[in-house]
C-alpha positions as CSV (number, residue, x, y, z in Angstrom):
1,X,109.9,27.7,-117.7
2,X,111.5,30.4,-119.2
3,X,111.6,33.6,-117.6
4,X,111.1,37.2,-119.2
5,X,113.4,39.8,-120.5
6,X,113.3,41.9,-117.1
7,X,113.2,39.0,-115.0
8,X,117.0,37.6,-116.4
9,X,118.3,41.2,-116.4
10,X,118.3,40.8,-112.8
11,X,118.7,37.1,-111.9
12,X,120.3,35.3,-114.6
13,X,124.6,35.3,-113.4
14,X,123.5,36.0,-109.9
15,X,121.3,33.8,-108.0
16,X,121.4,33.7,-104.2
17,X,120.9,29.4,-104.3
18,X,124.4,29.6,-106.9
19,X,126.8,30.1,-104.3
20,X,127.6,29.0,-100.5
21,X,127.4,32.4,-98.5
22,X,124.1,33.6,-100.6
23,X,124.7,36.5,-102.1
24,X,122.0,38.2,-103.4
25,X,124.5,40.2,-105.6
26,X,127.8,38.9,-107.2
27,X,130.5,39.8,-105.2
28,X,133.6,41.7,-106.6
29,X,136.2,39.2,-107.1
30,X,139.5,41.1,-107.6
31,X,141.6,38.3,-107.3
32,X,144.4,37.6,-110.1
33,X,145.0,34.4,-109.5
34,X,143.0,31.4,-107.7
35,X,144.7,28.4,-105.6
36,X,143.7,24.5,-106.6
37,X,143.8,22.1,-104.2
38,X,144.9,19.4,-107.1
39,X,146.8,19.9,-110.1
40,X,144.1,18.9,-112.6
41,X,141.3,20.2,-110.9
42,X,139.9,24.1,-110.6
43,X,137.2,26.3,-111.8
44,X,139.6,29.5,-112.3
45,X,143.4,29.5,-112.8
46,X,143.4,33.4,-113.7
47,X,142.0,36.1,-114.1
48,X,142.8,37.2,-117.6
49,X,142.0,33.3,-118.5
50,X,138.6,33.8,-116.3
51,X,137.0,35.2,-113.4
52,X,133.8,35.0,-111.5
53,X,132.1,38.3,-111.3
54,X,133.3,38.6,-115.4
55,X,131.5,35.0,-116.0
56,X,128.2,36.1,-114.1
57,X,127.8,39.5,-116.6
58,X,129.0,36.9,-119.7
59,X,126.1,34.6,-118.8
60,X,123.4,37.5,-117.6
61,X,124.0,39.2,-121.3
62,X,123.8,36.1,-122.9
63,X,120.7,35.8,-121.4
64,X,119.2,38.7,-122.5
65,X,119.6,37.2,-126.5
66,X,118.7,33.7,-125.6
67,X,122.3,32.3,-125.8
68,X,124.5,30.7,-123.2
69,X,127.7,32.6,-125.1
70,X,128.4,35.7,-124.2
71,X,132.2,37.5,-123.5
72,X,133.2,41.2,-121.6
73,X,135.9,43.0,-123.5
74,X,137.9,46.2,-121.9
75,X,136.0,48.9,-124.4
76,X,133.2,48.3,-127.1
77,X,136.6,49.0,-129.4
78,X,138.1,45.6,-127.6
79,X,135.3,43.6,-128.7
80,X,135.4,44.9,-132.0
81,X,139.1,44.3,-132.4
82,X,139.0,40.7,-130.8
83,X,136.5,39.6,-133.6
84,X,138.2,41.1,-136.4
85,X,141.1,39.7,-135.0
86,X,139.8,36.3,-134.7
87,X,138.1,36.2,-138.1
88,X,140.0,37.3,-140.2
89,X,143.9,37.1,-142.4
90,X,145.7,39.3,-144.5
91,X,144.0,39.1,-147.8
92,X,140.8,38.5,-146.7
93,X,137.7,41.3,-147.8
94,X,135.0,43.5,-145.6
95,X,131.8,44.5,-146.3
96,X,130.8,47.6,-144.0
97,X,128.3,50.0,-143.5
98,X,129.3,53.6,-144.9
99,X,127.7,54.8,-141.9
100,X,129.4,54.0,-139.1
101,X,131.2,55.3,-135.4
102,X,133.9,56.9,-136.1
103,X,136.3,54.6,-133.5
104,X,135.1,51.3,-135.3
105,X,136.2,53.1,-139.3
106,X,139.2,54.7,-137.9
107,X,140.6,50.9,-136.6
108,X,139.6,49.4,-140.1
109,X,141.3,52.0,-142.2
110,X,143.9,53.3,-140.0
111,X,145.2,49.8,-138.7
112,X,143.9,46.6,-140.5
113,X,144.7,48.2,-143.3
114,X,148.4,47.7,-142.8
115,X,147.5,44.1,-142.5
116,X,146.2,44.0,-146.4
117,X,142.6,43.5,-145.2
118,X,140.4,45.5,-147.8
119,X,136.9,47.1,-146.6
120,X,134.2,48.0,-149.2
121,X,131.7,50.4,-147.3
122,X,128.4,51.1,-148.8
123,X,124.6,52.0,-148.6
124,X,123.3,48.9,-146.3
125,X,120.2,50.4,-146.2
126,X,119.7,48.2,-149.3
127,X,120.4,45.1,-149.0
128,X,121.4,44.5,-152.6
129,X,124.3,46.8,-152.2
130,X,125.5,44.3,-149.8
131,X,125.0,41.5,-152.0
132,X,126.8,43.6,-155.1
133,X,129.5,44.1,-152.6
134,X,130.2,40.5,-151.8
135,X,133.4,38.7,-153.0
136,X,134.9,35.2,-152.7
137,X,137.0,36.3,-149.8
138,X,134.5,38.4,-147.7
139,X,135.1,37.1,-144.4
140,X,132.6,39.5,-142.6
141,X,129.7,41.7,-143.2
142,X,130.1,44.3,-140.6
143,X,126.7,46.2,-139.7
144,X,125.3,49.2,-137.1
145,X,122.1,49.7,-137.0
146,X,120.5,51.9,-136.3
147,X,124.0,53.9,-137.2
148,X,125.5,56.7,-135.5
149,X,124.9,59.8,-136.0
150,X,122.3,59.8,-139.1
151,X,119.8,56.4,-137.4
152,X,120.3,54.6,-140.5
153,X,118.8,51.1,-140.6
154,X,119.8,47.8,-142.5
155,X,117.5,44.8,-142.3
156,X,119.2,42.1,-140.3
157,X,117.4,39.2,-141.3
158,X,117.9,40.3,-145.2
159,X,121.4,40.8,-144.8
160,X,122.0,37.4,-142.7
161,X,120.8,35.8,-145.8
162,X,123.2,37.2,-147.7
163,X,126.1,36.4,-145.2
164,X,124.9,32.6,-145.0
165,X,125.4,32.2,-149.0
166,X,128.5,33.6,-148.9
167,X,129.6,31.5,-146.1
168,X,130.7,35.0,-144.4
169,X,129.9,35.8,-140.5
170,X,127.4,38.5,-140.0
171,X,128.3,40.9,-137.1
172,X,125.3,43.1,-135.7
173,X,126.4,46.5,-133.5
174,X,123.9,46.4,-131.2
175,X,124.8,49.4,-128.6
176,X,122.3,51.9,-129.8
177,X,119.4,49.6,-129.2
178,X,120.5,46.8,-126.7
179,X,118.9,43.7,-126.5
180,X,115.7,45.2,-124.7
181,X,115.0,46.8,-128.0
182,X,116.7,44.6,-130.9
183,X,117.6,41.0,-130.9
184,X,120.8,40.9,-133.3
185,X,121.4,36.6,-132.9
186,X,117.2,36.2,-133.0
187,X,117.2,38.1,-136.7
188,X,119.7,35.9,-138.3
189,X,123.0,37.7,-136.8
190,X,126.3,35.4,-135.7
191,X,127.3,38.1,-133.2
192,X,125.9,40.9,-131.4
193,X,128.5,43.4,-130.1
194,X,128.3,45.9,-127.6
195,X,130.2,48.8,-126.3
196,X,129.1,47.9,-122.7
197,X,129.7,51.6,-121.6
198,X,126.6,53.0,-123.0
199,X,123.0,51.5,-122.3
200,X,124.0,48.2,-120.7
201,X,125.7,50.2,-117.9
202,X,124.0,53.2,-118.2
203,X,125.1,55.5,-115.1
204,X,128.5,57.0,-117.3
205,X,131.1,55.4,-114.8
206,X,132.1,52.4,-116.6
207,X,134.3,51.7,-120.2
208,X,133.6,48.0,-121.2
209,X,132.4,46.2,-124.1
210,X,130.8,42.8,-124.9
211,X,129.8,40.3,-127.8
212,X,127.0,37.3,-127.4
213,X,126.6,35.0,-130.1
214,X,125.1,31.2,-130.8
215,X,127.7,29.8,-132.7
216,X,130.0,27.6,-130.4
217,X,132.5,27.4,-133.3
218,X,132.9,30.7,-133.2
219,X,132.6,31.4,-129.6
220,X,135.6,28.7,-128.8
221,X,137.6,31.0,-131.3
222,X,137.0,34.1,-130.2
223,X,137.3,32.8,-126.1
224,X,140.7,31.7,-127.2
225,X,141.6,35.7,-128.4
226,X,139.7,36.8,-125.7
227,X,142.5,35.0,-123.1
228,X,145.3,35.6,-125.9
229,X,145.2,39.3,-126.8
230,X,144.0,40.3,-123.0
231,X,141.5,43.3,-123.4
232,X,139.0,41.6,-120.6
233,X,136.4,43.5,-119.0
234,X,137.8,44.4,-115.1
235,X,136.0,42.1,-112.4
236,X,134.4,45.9,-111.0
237,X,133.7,46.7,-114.4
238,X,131.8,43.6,-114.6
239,X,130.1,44.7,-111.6
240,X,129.3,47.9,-112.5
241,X,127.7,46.8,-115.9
242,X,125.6,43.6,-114.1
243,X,124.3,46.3,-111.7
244,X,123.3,48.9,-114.5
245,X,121.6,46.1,-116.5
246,X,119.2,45.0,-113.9
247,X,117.3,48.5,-114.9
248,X,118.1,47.9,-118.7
249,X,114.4,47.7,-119.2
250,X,113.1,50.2,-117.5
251,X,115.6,52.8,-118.5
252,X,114.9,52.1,-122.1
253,X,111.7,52.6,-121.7
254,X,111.8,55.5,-120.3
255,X,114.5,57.0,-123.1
256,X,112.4,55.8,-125.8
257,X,109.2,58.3,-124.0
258,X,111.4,60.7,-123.7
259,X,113.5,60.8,-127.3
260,X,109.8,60.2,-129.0
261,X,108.3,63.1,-127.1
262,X,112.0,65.3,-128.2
263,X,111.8,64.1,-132.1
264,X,108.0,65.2,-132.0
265,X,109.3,68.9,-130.5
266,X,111.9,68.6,-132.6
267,X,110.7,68.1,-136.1
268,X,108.1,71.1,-135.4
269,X,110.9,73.7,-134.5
270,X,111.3,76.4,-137.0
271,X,115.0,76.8,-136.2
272,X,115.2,72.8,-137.2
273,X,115.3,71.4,-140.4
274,X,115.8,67.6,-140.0
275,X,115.0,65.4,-137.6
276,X,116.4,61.6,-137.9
277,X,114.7,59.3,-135.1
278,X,113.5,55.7,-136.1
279,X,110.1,56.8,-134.2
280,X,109.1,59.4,-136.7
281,X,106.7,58.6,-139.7
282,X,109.2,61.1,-141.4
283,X,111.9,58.2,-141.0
284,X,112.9,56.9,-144.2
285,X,113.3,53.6,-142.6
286,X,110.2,53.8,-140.0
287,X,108.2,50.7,-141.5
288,X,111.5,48.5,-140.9
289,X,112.4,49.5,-137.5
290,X,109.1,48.7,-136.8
291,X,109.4,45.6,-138.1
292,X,112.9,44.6,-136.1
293,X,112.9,46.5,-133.1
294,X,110.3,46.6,-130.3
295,X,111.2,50.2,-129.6
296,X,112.8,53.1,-130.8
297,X,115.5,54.0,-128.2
298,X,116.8,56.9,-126.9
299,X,119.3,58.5,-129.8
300,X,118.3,61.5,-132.2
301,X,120.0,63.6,-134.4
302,X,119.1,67.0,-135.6
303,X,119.7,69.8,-138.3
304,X,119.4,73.0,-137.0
305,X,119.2,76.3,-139.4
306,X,122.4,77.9,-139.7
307,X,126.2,76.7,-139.9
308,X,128.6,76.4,-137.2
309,X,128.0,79.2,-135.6
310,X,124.8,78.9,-134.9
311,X,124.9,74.8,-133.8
312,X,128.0,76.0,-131.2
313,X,125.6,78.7,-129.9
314,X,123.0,76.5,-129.1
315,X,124.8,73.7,-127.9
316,X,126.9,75.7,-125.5
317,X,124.1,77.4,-124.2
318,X,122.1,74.4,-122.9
319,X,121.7,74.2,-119.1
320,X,120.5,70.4,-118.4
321,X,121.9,68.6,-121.6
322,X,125.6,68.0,-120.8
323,X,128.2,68.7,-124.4
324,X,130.0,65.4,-124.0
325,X,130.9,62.8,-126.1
326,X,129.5,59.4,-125.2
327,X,126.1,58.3,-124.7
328,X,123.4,55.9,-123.2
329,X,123.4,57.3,-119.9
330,X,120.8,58.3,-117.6
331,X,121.9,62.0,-118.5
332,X,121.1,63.8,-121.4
333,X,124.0,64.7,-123.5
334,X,124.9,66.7,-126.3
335,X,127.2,67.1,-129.3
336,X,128.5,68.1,-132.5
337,X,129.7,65.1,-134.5
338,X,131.6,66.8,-137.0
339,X,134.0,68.0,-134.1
340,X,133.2,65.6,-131.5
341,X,132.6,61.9,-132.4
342,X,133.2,61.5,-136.2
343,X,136.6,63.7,-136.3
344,X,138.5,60.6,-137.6
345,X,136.4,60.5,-140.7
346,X,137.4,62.5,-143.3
347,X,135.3,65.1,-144.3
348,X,134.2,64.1,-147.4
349,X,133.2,61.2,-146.1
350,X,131.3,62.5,-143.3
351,X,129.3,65.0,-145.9
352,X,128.5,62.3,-148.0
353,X,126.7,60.4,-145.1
354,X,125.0,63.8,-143.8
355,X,127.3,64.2,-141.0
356,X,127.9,68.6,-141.6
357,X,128.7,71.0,-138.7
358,X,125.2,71.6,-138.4
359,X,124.5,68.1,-137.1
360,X,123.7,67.9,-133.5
361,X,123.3,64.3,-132.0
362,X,121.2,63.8,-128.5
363,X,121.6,61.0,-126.5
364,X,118.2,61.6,-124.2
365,X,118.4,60.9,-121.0
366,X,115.7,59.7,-118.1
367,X,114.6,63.6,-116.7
368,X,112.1,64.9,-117.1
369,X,111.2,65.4,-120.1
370,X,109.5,68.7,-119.8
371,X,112.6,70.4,-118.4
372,X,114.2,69.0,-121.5
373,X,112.2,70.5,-123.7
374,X,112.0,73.8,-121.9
375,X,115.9,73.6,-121.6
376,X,116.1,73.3,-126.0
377,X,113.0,76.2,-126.1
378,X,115.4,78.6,-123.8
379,X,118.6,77.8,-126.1
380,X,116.7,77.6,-129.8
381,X,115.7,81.5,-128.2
382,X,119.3,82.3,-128.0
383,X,119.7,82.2,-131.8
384,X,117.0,84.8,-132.1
């Protein structure tokens, strides 16, 4: 029998019957190294190589996109990194989304670059501009969706088409949705990654990051990097993040209420001008997110009348909305992408994708959600 969504975010990795003393929760194992009582025979050998509590989160995210494949990375930037690493040689082509977080195209131009690895970024919500884009040496088609800031979709299962025919492996940034709400590997993806940090984790005291995928080709390779290049997830990071998860479901729930209730408020301000949330009719994309998510999640952006003046007014006067960088939280938090986030993109670039100083991005927490609301009413006054 296999069990539901909210059932393995709590059991799968950690089952009392799994180990001799019964824990009902993994333990915290911290050490670097593990005795053998023979020379050919052990479970661990160390902890870079592999470690216990760092297994139990690889095999309880797994879990959550059917797959038995899953490995923790030191940031969502580590992951990233690993599989680039892994994938690809100088000479060898990328097809990315224009639209994506400003850490993951800083790292492509900025440093694989110097490796004579070539990126073509465009439009991927049409598929045929990643098809157009293709080449005999694309190696990778590198997707976020929805994308941060603007909630920009591509659809998955079109795109993993396109990958197969070019022989090219399909990777799926997942963070903004996590698996509760999108299932990357189930559309057609060869890897979901994660910057474990955000909704996974969810309480803003952990950095960690994670990829799951179905392909034990590529899961071998990447293990390999994983041990070789070092950037593992900490055995109380792993903790941390195993812990978070077994709410996963109910949080997002609960995020999704609240950003749909926000968007709604939102879109109906007269001090706003555009609202971009995947729940809206108003959505470009609404019929496809629909279509490949079973929720809407808990990020929004938002235009607000005026320039920068006007968004740094508001944003600073907020009382329960925190101006911090991050998200995915159980806190709400606030910022300006232009000067927060997306500083690494240039900014003609980030103009081009919508991303002006007007821009405010929400990542809405769990309160409640009429303080919220009141909290925005009280600041949008401010402007008056």
């Amino acid at each position: 029998m296999s069990n539901k969504f909210e059932t393995r975010a709590i059991r799968a990795g950690e089952r009392p019957d799994s180990n001799k003393d019964g824990d009902v929760a993994k333990p915290i194992h911290l050490s670097s190294t593990f005795a053998r009582k023979e020379v050919d025979k052990f479970n661990y050998e160390y902890s870079r190589t592999g470690n216990p509590t760092r297994e139990a989160f690889e095999t309880k995210l797994a879990s959550l996109e059917n797959s038995k494949l899953g490995l923790g990375f030191a940031s969502g930037m580590a992951a990233t990194t690993t599989i680039l690493l892994s994938l690809l040689k100088a000479g060898d082509h990328v097809v990315a989304f224009d639209d994506l977080y400003g850490g993951t195209s800083r790292m492509f131009n900025n440093v694989l670059t110097k490796f004579n690895v070539d990126f073509t970024y465009v439009d991927a919500t049409n598929s045929e501009n990643v098809k157009k884009a293709m080449k005999s040496n694309t190696k990778i088609i590198f997707m976020e969706t929805p994308t941060n800031p603007m909630m920009r979709m591509c659809d998955i299962k079109a795109i993993s088409k396109i990958a197969k025919e070019h022989n090219a492996v399909l990777v799926v940034d997942n963070t903004f949705m996590s698996p509760y709400f999108q299932q990357p590997l189930e559309l057609g993806a060869d890897i979901s990654v994660y910057s474990t940090t955000k909704y996974l984790n969810g309480h803003s005291d952990s950095v960690g990051g994670a990829l799951v995928t179905n392909n034990q080709e590529l899961y071998d390779n990447l293990k390999f990097n994983q041990n070789n290049i070092g950037a593992i997830l900490s055995p109380f990071d792993s903790y941390l993040v195993m812990r978070g998860m077994k709410t996963l479901a109910i949080r997002m729930d609960k995020h999704s209420e609240n950003a749909m209730k926000l968007a709604v408020f939102l879109e109906e301000h007269s001090s706003v001008e555009k609202v971009y949330y995947p729940g809206l009719k108003s959505h470009l994309q609404h019929e496809l997110a629909k279509k490949q998510m079973s929720g809407f999640g808990g990020m929004l952006s938002f235009t607000i009348k005026g320039g920068l003046k006007e968004t740094k007014k508001f944003i600073e006067n907020l009382h329960i909305f925190a101006l911090a960088e991050s998200l995915g939280g159980v806190e709400s938090l606030i910022e300006i992408p232009s000067l927060m986030t997306h500083t690494a993109v240039s900014k003609e670039i980030r103009e081009q994708n919508g991303i002006t100083d007007n821009l405010i991005r929400v990542s809405v927490g769990i309160e409640n959600v009429d303080d919220l609301i009141a909290d925005l009413k009280q600041s949008f006054n401010s402007l008056k």
